[in-house]
CHARMM internal coordinates of N, CA and C (Angstrom, degrees):
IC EDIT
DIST 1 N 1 CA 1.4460
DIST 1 CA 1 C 1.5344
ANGL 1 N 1 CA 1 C 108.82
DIST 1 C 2 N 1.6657
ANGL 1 CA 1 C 2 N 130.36
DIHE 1 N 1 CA 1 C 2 N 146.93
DIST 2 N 2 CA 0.6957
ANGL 1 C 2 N 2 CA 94.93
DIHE 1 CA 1 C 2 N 2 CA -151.53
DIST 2 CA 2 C 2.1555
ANGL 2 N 2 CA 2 C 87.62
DIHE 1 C 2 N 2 CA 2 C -116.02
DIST 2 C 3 N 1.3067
ANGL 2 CA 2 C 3 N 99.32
DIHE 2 N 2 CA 2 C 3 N 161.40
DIST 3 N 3 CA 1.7469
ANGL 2 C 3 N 3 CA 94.22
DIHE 2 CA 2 C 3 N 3 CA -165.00
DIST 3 CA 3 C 1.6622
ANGL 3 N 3 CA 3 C 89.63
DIHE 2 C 3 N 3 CA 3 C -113.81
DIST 3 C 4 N 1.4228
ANGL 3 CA 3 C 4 N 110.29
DIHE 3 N 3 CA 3 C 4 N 153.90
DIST 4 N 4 CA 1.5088
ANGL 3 C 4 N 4 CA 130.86
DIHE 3 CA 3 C 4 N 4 CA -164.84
DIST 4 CA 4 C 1.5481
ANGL 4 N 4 CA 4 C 102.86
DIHE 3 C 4 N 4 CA 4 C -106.87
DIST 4 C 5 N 1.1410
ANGL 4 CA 4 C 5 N 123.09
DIHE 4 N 4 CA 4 C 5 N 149.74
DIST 5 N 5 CA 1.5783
ANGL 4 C 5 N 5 CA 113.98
DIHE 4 CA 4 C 5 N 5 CA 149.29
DIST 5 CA 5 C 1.5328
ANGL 5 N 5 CA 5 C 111.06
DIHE 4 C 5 N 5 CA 5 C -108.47
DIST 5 C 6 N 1.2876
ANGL 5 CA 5 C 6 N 144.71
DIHE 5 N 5 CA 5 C 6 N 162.74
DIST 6 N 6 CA 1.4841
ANGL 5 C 6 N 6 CA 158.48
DIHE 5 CA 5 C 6 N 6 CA -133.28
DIST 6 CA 6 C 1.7065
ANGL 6 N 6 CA 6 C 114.30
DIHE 5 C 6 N 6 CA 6 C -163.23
DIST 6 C 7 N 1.5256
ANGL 6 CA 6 C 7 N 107.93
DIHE 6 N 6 CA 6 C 7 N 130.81
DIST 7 N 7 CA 1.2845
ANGL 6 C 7 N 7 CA 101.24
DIHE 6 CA 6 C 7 N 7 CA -172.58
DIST 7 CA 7 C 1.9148
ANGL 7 N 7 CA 7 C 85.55
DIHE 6 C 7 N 7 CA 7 C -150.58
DIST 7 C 8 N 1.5008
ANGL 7 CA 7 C 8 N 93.19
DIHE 7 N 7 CA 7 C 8 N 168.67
DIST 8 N 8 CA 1.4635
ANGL 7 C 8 N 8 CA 95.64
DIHE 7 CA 7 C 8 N 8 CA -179.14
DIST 8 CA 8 C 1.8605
ANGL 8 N 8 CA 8 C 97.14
DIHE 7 C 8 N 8 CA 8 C -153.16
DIST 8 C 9 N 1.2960
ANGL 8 CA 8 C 9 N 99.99
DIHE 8 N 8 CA 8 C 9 N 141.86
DIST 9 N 9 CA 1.8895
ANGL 8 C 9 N 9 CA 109.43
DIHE 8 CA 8 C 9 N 9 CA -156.21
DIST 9 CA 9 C 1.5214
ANGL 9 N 9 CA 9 C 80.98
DIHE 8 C 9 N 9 CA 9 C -134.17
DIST 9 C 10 N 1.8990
ANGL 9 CA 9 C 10 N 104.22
DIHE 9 N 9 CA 9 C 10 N 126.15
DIST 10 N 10 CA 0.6192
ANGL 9 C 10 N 10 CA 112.58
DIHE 9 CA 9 C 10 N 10 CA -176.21
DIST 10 CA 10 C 2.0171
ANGL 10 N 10 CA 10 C 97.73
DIHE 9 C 10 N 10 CA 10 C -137.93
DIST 10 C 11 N 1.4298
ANGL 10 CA 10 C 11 N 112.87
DIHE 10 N 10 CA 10 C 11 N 104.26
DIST 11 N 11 CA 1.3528
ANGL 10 C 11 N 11 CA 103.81
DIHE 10 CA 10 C 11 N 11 CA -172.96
DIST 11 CA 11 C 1.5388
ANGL 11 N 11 CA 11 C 110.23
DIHE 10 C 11 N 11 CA 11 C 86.05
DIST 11 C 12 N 1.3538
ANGL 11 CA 11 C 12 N 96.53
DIHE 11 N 11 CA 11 C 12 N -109.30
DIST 12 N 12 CA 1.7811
ANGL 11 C 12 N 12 CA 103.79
DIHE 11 CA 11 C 12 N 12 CA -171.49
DIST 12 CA 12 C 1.7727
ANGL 12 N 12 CA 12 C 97.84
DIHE 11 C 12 N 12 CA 12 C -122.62
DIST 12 C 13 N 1.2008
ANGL 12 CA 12 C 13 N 115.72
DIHE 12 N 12 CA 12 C 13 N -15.12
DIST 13 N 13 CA 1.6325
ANGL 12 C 13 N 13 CA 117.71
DIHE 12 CA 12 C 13 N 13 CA -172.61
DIST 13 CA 13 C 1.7622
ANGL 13 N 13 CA 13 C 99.84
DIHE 12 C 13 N 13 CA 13 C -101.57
DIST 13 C 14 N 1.6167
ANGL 13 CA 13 C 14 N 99.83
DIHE 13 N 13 CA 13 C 14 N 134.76
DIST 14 N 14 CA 1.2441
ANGL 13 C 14 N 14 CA 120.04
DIHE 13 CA 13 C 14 N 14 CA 170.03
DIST 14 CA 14 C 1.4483
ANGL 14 N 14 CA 14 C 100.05
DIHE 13 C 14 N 14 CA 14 C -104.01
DIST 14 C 15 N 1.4288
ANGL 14 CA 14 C 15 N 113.27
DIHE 14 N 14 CA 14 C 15 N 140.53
DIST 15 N 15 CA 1.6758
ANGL 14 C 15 N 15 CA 132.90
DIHE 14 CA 14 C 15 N 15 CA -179.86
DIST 15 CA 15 C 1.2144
ANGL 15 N 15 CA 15 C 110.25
DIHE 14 C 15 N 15 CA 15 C -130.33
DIST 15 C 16 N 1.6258
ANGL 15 CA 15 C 16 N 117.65
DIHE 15 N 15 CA 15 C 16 N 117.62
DIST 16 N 16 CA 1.3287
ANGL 15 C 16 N 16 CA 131.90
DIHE 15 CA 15 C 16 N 16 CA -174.29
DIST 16 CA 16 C 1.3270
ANGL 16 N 16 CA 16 C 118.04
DIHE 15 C 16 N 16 CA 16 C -65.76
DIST 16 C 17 N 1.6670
ANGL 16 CA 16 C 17 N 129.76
DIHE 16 N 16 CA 16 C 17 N 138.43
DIST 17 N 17 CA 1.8359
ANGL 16 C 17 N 17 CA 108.80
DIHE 16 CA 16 C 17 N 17 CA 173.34
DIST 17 CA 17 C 1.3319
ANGL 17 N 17 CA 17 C 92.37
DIHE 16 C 17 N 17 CA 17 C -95.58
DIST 17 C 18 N 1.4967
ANGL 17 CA 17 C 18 N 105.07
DIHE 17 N 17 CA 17 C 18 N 142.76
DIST 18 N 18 CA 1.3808
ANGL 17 C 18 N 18 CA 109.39
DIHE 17 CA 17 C 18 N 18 CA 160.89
DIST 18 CA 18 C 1.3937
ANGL 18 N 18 CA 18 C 125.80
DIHE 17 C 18 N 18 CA 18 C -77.80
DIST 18 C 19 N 1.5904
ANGL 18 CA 18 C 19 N 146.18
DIHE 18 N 18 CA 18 C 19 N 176.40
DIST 19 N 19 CA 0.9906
ANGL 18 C 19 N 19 CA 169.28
DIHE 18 CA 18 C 19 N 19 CA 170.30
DIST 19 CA 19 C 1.8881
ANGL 19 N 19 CA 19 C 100.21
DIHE 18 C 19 N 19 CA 19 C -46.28
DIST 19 C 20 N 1.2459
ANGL 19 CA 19 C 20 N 94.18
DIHE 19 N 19 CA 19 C 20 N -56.38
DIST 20 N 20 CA 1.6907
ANGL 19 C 20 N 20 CA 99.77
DIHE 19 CA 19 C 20 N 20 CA 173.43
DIST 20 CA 20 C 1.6527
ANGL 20 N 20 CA 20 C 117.43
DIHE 19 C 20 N 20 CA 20 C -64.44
DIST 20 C 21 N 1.2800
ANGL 20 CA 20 C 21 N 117.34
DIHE 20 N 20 CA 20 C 21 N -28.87
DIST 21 N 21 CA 1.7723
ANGL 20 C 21 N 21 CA 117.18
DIHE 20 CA 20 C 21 N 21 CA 169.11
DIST 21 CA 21 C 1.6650
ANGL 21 N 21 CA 21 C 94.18
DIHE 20 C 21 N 21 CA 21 C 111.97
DIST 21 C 22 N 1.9512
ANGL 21 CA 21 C 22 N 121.76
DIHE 21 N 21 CA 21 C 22 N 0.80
DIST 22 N 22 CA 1.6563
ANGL 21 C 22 N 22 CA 117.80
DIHE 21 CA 21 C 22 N 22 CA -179.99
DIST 22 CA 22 C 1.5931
ANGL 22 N 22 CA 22 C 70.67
DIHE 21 C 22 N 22 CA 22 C -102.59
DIST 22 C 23 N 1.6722
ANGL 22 CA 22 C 23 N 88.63
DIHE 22 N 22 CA 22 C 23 N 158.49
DIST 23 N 23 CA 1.5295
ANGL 22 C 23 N 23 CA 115.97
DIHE 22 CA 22 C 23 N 23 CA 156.14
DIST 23 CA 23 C 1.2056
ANGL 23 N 23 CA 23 C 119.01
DIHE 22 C 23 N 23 CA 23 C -94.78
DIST 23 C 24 N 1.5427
ANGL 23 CA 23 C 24 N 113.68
DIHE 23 N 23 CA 23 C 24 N 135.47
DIST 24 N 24 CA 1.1884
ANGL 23 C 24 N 24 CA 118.08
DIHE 23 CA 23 C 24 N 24 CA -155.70
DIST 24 CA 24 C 1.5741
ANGL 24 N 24 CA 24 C 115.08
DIHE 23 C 24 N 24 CA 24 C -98.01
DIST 24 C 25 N 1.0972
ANGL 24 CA 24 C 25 N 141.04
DIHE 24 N 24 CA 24 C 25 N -143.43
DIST 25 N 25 CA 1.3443
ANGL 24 C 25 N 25 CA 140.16
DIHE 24 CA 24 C 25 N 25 CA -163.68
DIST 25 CA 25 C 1.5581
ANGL 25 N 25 CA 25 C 89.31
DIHE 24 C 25 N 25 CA 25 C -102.37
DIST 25 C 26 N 1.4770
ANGL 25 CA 25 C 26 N 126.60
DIHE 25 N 25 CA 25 C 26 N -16.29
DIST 26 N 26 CA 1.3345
ANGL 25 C 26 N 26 CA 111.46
DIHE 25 CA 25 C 26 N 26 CA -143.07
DIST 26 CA 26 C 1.7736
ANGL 26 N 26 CA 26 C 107.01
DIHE 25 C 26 N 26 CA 26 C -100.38
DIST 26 C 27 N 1.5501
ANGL 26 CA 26 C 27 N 122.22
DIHE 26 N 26 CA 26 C 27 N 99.88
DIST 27 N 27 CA 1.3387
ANGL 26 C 27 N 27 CA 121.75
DIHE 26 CA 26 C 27 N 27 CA -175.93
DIST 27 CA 27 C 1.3794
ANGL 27 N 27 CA 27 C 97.95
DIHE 26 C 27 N 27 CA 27 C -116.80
DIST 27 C 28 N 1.3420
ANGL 27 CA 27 C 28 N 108.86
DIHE 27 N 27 CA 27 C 28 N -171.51
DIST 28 N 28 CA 1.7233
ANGL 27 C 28 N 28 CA 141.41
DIHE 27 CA 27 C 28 N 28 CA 179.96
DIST 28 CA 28 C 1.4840
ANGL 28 N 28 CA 28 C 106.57
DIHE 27 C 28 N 28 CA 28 C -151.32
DIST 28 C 29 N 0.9545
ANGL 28 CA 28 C 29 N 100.74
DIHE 28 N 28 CA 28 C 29 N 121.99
DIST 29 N 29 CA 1.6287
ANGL 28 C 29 N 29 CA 103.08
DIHE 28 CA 28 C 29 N 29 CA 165.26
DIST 29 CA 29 C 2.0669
ANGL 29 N 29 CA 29 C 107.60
DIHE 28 C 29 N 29 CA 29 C -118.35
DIST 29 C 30 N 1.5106
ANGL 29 CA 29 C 30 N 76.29
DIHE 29 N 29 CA 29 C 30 N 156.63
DIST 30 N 30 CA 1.3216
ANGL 29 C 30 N 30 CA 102.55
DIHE 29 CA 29 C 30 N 30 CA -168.49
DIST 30 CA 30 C 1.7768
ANGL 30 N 30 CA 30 C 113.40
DIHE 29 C 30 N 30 CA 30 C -73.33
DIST 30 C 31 N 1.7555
ANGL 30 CA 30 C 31 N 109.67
DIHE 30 N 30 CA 30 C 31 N -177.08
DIST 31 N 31 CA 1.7643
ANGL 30 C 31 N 31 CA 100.93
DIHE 30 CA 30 C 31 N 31 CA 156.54
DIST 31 CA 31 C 1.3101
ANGL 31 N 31 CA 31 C 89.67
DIHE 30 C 31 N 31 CA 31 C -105.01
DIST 31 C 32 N 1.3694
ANGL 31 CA 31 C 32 N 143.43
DIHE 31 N 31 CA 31 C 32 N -9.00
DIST 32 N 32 CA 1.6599
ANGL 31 C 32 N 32 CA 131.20
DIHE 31 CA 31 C 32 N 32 CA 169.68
DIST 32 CA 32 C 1.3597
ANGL 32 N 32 CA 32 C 106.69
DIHE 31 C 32 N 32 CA 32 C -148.76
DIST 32 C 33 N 0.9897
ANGL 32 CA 32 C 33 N 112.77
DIHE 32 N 32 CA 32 C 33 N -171.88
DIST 33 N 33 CA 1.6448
ANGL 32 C 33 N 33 CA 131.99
DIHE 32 CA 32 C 33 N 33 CA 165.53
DIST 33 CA 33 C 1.9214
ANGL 33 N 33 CA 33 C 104.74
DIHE 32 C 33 N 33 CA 33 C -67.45
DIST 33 C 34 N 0.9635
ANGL 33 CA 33 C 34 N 98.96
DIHE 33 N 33 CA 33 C 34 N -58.78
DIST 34 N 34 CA 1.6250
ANGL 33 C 34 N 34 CA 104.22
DIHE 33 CA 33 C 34 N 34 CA -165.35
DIST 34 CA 34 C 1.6797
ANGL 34 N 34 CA 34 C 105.59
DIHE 33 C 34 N 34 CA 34 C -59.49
DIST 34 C 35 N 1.7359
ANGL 34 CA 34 C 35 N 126.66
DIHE 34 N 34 CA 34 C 35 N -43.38
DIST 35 N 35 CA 1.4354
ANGL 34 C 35 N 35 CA 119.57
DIHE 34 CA 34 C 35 N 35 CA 157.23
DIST 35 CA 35 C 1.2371
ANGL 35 N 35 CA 35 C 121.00
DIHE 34 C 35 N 35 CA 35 C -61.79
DIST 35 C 36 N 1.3039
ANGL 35 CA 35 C 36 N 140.67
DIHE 35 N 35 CA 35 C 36 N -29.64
DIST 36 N 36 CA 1.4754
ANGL 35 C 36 N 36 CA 137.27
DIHE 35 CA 35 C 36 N 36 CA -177.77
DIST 36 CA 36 C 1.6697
ANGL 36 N 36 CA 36 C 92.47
DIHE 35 C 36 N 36 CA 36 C -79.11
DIST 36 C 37 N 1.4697
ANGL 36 CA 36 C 37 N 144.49
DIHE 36 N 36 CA 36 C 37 N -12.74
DIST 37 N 37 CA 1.3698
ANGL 36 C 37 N 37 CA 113.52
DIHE 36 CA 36 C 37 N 37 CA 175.14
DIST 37 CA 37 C 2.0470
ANGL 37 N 37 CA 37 C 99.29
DIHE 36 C 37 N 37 CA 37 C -94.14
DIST 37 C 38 N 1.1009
ANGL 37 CA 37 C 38 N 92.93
DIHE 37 N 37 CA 37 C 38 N -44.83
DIST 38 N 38 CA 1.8308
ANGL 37 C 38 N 38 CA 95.81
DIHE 37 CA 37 C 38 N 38 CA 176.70
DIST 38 CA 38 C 1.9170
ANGL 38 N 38 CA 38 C 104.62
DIHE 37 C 38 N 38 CA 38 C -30.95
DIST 38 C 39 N 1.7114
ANGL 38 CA 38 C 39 N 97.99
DIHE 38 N 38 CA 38 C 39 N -56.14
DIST 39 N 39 CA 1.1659
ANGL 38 C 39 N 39 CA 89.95
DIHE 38 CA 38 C 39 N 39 CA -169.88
DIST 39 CA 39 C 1.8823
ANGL 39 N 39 CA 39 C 122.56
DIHE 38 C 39 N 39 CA 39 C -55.59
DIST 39 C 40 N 1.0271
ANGL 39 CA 39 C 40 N 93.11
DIHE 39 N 39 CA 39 C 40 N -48.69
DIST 40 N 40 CA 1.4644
ANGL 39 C 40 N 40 CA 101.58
DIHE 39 CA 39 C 40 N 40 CA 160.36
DIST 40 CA 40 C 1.4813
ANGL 40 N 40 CA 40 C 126.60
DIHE 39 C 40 N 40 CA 40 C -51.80
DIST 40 C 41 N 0.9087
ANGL 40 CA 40 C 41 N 121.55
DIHE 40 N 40 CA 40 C 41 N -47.74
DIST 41 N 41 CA 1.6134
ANGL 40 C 41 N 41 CA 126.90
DIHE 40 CA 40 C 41 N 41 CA 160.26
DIST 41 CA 41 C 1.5170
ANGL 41 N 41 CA 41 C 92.55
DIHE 40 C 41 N 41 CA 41 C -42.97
DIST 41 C 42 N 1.2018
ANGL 41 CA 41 C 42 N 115.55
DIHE 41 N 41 CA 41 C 42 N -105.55
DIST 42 N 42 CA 1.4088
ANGL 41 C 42 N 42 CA 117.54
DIHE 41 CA 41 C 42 N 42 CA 162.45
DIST 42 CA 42 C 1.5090
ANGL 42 N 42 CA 42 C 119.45
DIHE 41 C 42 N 42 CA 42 C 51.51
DIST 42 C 43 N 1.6009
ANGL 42 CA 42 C 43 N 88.83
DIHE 42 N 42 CA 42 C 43 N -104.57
DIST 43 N 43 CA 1.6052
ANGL 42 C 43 N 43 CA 136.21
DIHE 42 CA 42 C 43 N 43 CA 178.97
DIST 43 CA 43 C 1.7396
ANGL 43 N 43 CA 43 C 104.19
DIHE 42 C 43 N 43 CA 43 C -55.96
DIST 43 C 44 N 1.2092
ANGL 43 CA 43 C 44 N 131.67
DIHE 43 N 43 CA 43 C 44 N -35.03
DIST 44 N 44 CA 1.1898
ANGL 43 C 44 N 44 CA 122.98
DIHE 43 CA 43 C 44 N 44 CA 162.14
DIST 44 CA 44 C 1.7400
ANGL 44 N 44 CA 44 C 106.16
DIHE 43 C 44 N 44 CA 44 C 122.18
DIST 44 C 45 N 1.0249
ANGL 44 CA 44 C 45 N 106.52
DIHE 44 N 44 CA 44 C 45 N 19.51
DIST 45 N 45 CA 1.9731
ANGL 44 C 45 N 45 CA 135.53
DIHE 44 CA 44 C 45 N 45 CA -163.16
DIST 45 CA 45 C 1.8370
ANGL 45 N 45 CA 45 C 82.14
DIHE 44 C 45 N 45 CA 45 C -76.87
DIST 45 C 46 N 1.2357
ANGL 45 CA 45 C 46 N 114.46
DIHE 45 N 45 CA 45 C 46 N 124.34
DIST 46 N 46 CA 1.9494
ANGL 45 C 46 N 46 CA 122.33
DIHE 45 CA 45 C 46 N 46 CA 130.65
DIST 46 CA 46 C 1.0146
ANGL 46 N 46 CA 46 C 117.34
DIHE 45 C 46 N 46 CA 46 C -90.41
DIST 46 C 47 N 1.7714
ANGL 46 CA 46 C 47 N 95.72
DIHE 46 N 46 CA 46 C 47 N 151.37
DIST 47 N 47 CA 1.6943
ANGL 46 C 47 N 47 CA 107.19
DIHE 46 CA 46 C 47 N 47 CA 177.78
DIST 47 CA 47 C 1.8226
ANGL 47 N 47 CA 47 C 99.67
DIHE 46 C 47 N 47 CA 47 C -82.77
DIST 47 C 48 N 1.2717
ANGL 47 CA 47 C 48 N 115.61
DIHE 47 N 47 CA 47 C 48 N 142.37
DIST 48 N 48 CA 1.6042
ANGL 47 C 48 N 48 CA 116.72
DIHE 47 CA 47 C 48 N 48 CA -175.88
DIST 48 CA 48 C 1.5874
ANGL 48 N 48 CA 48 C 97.61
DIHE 47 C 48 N 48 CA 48 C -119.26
DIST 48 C 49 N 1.5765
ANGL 48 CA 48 C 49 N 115.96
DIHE 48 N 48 CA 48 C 49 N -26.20
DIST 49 N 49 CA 1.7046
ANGL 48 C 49 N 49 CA 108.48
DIHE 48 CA 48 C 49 N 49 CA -163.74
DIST 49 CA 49 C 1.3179
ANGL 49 N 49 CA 49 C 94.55
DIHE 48 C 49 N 49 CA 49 C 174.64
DIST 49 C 50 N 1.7574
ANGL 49 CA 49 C 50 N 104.39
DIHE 49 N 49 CA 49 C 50 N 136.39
DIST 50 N 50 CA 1.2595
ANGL 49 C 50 N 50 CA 112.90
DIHE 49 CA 49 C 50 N 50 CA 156.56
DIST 50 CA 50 C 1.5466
ANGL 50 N 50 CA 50 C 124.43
DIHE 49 C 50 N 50 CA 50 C -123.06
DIST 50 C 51 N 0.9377
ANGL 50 CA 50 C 51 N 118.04
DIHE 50 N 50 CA 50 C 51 N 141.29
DIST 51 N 51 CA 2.0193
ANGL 50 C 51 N 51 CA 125.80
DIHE 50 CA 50 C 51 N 51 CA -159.69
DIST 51 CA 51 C 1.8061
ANGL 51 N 51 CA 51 C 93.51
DIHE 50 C 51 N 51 CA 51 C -124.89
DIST 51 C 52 N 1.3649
ANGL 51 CA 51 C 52 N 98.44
DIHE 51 N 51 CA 51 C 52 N 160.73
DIST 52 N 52 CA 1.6521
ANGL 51 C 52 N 52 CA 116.86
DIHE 51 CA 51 C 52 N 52 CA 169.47
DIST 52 CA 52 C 1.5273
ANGL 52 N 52 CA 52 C 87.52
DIHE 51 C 52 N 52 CA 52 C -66.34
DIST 52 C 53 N 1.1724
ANGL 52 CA 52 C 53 N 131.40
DIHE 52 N 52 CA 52 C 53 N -172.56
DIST 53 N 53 CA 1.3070
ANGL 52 C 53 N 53 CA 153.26
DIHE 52 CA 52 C 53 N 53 CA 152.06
DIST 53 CA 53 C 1.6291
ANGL 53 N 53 CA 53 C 124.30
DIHE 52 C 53 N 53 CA 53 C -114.05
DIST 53 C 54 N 1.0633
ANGL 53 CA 53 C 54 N 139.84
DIHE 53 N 53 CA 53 C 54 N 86.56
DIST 54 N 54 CA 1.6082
ANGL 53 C 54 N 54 CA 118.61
DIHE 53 CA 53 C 54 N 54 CA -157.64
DIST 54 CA 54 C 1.2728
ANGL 54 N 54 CA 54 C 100.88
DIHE 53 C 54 N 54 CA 54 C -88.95
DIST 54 C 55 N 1.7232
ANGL 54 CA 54 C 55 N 133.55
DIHE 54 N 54 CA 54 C 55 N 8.70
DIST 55 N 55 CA 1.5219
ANGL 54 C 55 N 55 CA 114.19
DIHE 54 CA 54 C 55 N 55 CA 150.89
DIST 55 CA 55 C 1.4975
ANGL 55 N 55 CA 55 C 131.51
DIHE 54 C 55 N 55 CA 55 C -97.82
DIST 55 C 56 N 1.8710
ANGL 55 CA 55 C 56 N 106.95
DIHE 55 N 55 CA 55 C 56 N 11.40
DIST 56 N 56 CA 1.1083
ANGL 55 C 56 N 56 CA 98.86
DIHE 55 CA 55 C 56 N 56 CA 157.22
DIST 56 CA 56 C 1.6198
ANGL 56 N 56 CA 56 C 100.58
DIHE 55 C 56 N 56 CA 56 C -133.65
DIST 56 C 57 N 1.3082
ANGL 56 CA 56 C 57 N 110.00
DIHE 56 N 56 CA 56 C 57 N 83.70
DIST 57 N 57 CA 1.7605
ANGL 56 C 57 N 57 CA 118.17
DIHE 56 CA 56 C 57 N 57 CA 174.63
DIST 57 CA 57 C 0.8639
ANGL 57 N 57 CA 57 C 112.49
DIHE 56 C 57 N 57 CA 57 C 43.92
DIST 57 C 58 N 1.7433
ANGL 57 CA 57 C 58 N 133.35
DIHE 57 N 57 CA 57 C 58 N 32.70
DIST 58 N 58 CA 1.3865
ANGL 57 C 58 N 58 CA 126.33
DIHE 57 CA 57 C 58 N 58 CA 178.20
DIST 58 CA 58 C 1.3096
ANGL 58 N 58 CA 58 C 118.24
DIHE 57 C 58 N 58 CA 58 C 95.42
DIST 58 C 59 N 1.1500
ANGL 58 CA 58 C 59 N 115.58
DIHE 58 N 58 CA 58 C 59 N -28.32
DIST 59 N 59 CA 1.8112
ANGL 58 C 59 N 59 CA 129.78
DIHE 58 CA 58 C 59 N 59 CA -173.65
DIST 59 CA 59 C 2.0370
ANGL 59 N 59 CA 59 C 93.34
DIHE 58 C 59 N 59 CA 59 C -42.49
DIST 59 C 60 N 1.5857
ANGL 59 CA 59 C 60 N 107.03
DIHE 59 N 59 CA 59 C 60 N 137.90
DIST 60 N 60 CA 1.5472
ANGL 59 C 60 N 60 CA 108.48
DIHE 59 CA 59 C 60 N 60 CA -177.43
DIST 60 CA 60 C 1.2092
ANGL 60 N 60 CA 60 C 100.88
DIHE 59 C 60 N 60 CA 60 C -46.18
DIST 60 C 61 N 1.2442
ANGL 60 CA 60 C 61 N 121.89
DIHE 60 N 60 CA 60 C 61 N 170.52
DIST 61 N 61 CA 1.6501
ANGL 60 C 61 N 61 CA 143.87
DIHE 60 CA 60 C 61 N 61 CA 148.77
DIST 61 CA 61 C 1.3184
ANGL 61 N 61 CA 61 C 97.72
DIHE 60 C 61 N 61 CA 61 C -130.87
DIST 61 C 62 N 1.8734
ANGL 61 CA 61 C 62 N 105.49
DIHE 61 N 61 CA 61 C 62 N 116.77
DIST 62 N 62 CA 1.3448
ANGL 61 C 62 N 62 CA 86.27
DIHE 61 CA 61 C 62 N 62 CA 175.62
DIST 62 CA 62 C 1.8540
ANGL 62 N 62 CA 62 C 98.63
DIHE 61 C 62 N 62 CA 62 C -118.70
DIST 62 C 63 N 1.4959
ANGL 62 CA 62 C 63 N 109.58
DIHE 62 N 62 CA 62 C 63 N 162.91
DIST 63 N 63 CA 1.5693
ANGL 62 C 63 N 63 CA 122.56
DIHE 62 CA 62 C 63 N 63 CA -164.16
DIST 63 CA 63 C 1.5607
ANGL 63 N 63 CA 63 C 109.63
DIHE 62 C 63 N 63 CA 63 C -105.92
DIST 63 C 64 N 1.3397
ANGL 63 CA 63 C 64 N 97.39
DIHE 63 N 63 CA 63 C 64 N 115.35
DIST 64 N 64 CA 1.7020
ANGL 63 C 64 N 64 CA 98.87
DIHE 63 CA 63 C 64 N 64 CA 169.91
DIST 64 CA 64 C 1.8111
ANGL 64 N 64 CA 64 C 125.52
DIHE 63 C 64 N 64 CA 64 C -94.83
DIST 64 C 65 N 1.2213
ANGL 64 CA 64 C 65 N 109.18
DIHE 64 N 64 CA 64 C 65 N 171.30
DIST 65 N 65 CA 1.7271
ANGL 64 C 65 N 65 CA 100.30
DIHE 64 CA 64 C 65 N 65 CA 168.65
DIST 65 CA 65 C 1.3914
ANGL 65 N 65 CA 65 C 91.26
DIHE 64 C 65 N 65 CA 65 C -155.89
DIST 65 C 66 N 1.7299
ANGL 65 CA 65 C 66 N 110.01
DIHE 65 N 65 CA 65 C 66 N 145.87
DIST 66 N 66 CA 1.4794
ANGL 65 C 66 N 66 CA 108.68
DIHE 65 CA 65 C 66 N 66 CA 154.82
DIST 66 CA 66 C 1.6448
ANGL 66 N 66 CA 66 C 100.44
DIHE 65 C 66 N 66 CA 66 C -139.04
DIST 66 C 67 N 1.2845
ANGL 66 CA 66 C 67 N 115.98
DIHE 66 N 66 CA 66 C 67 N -175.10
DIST 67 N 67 CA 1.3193
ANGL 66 C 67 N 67 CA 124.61
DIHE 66 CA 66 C 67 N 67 CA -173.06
DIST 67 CA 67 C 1.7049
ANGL 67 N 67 CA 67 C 104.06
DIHE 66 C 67 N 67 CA 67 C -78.96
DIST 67 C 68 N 1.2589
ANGL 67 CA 67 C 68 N 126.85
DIHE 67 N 67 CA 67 C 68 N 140.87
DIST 68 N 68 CA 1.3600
ANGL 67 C 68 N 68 CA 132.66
DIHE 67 CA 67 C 68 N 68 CA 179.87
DIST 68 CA 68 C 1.4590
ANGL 68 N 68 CA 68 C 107.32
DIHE 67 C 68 N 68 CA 68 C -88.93
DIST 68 C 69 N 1.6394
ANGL 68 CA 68 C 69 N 112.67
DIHE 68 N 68 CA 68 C 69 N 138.05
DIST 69 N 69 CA 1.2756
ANGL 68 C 69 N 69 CA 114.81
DIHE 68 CA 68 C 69 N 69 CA -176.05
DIST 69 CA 69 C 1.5518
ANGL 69 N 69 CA 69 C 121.14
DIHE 68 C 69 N 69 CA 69 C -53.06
DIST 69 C 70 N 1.1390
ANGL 69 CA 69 C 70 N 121.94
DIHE 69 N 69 CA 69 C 70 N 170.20
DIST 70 N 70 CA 1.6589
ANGL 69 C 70 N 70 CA 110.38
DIHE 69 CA 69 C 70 N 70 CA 177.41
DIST 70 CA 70 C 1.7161
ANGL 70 N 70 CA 70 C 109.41
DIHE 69 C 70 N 70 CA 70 C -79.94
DIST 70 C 71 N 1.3861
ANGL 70 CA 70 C 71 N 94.98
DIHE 70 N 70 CA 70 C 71 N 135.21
DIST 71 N 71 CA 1.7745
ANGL 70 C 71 N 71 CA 95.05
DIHE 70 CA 70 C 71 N 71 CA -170.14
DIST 71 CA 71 C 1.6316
ANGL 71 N 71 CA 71 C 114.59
DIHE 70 C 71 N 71 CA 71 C -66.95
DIST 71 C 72 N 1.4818
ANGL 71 CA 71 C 72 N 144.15
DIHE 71 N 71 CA 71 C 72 N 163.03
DIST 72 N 72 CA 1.3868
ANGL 71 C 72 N 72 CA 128.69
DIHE 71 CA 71 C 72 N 72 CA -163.22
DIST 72 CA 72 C 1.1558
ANGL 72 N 72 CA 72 C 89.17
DIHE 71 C 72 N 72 CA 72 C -125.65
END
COOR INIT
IC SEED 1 N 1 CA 1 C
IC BUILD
């Protein structure tokens, strides 16, 4: 079966999903908006959904997924 990894970009900061479905402490931020999506392009990230955010005034949050490496 195959398992996803999950991220959510909000502005210039990307936020990792954890294994549990909370986001964890673990981000990256960008020098803008426009490099934090490249990077994601990049890295091999799809867009799945974008929502208002109501903890930053609505500003999008948008949701990525890619395929998770094979476990060892």
């Amino acid at each position: 079966m195959q398992k996803w990894q999950h991220c959510k970009l909000v502005g210039k900061r990307v936020h990792f999903v954890g294994a549990s479905g909370l986001f964890e402490d673990k981000s990256d931020s960008h020098l803008g908006e426009r490099s934090a999506w490249s990077r994601l392009e990049d890295d091999g990230w799809e867009l799945v959904a974008a929502v208002p955010d109501p903890q930053q005034d609505g500003e999008l949050a948008f949701f990525f997924k890619r395929p998770a490496p094979p476990s060892i």
